[in-house]
N, C-alpha and C positions, 0 to 999 in steps of 0.2 A: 221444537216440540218438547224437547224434554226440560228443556228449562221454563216452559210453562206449567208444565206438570208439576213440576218440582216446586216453582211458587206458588203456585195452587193448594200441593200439600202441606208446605211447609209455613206458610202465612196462617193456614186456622189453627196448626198445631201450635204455632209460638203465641198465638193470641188464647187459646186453651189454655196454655200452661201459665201465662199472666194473670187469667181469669182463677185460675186454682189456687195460684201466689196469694190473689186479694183473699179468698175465700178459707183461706187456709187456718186452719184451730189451731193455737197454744197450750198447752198446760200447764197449769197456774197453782204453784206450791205455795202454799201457806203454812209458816210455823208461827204459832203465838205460844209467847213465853212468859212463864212467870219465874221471877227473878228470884234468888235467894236474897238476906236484908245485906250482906256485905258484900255484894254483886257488883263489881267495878262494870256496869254496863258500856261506858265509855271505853272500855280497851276489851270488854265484849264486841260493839258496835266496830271497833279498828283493826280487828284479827278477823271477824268473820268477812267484811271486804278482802281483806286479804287472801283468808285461804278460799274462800267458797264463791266469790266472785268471779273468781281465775278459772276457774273450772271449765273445761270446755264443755258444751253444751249448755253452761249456765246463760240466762237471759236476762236482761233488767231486774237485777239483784238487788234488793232493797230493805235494808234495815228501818224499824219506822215504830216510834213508842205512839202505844195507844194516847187519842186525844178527844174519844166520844167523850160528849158531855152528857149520857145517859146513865151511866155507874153500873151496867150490866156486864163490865169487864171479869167478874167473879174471879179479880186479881191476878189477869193478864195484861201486862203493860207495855210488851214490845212485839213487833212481830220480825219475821225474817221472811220474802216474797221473792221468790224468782219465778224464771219462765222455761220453760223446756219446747224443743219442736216435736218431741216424741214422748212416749213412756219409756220408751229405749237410752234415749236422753237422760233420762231420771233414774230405771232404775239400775240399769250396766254401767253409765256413764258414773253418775254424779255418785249416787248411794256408795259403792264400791272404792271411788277414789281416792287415795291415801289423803289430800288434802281435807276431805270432808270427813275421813277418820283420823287424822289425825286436831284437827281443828275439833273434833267431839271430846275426842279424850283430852284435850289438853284445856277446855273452857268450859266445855258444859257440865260435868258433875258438880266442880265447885263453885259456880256460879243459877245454874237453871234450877230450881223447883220442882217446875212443872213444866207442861209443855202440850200442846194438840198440832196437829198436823191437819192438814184439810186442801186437797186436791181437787181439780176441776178441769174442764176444756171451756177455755174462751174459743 
């Protein structure tokens, strides 16, 4: 008897919690960047895999230079996109971590312009 029960309970729960897996929202950080003119973005592009990809919490981290063929770039050319399972993720984890300060101070003043940030929940 009680191992009926027990599969009884335990069968909708695990299919629940599968259902909630599919269902489940990411947060979707977007940096676009405008470059300064003497901007080595190529060892930009090869440091921020390194330090900011590592990061735990970090998700499908992706460096990726703009390619719209509509000119409405208003002279952002690259972006930086990862993914987080939380805001907790983002902002205790990643924001805070020495890799993501120090990858800041060590590439982006002499390199970055500009820069927007824009966040979301897929």
């Amino acid at each position: 008897m009680k191992r009926i029960f027990l599969l009884l309970f335990v069968i909708p729960v695990f299919l629940f919690s599968q259902e909630m897996k599919k269902n489940k929202k990411v947060l979707i950080h977007v940096v676009l960047l405008k470059f300064k003119d003497k901007a080595d973005t190529g060892l930009f592009e090869k440091e921020s895999y390194q330090y900011l990809s590592t990061i735990e919490g970090v998700n499908n981290f992706l460096f990726s230079n703009n390619i719209s063929p509509e000119g409405k770039s208003k002279g952002f050319t690259h972006a930086l996109v990862m993914q987080f399972n939380s805001e907790f993720d983002r902002d205790s984890v990643y924001l805070p971590h020495p890799k993501h300060l120090t990858f800041a101070k060590r590439y982006w003043g002499d390199n970055v312009e500009d820069f927007v940030v824009y966040d979301y929940w897929q």
